[in-house]
N, C-alpha and C positions, 0 to 999 in steps of 0.2 A: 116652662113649656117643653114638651117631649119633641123631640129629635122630628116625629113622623108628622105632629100640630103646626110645626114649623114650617116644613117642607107643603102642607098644606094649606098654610098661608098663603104662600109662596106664590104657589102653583094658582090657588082664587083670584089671588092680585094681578098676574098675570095676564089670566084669562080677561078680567075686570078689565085692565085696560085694553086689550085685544076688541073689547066690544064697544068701546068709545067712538066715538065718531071722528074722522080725523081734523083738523083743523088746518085752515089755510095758512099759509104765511102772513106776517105783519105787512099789512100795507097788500095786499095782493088783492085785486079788483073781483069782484064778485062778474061773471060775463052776461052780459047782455042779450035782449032777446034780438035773434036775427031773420027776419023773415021765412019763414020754408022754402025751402029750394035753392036759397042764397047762401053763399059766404062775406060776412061783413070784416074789410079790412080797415085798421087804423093803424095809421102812421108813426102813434107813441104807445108806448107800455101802456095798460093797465086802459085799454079802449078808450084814448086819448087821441085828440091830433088831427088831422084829416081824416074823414072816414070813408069808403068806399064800397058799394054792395055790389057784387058780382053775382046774376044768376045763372042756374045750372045751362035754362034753355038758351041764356045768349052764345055756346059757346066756347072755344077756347077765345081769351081775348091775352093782351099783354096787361099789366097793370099800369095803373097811372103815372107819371113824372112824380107825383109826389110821396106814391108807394115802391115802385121801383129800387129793389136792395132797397129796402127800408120799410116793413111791413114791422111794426112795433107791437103791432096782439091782432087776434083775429077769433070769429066765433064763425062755425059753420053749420049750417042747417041742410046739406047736404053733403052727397062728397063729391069729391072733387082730388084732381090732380096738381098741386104747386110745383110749378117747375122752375129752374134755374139752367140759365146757359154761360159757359165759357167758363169750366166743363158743364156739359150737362147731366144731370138730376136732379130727379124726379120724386116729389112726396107724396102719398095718398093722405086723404085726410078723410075724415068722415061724418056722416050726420053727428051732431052733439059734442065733437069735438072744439076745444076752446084754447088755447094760450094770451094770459095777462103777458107773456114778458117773450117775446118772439125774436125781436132785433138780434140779439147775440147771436141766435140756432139759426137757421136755413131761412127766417125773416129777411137777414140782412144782404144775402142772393136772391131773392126770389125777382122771376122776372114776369111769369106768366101765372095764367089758371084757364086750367080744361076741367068741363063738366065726367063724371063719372071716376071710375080706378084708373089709376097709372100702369 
């Protein structure tokens, strides 16, 4: 095969996988529907645990005793504001936004949620 069929290959293979679709991680939760207008929070990884629906019109509220620093995944159907105090900041999140796996990142502060952008 000549030096230029090669480099041709290459280059299609490439592109080829480029157009793949990406794939989740092993074991990662496909997310869940959550009402419109709400963000649906749960306590464990992968939309497990206690679950809790926050809507936009109730609100800034605090989160529950049982999600408090400890929000393990969340899917939102609108946006909203997650907040954390001591220090405080502040996340935007948005309609169709989802995390399987939240506890590690800014889940495991979170204190509150206000309706709309931060």
């Amino acid at each position: 095969m000549s030096a230029f069929r090669a480099r041709a290959s290459l280059v299609l293979a490439a592109v080829a996988a480029l157009c793949l679709p990406f794939a989740s991680p092993a074991g990662a939760a496909a997310a869940p529907a959550c009402p419109g207008g709400s963000v649906c929070f749960y306590s464990a990884e992968n939309f497990h645990g206690k679950a809790w629906e926050w809507t936009a019109n109730s609100g800034y509220r605090d989160l529950p005793p049982s999600l408090h620093d400890h929000v393990g995944s969340f899917v939102a159907s609108t946006d909203a504001c997650f907040i954390a105090y001591q220090p405080t900041e502040k996340r935007a999140t948005h309609n169709g936004d989802w995390r399987s796996a939240y506890a590690g990142d800014f889940g495991g502060r979170m204190d509150g949620v206000a309706p709309g952008r931060c």
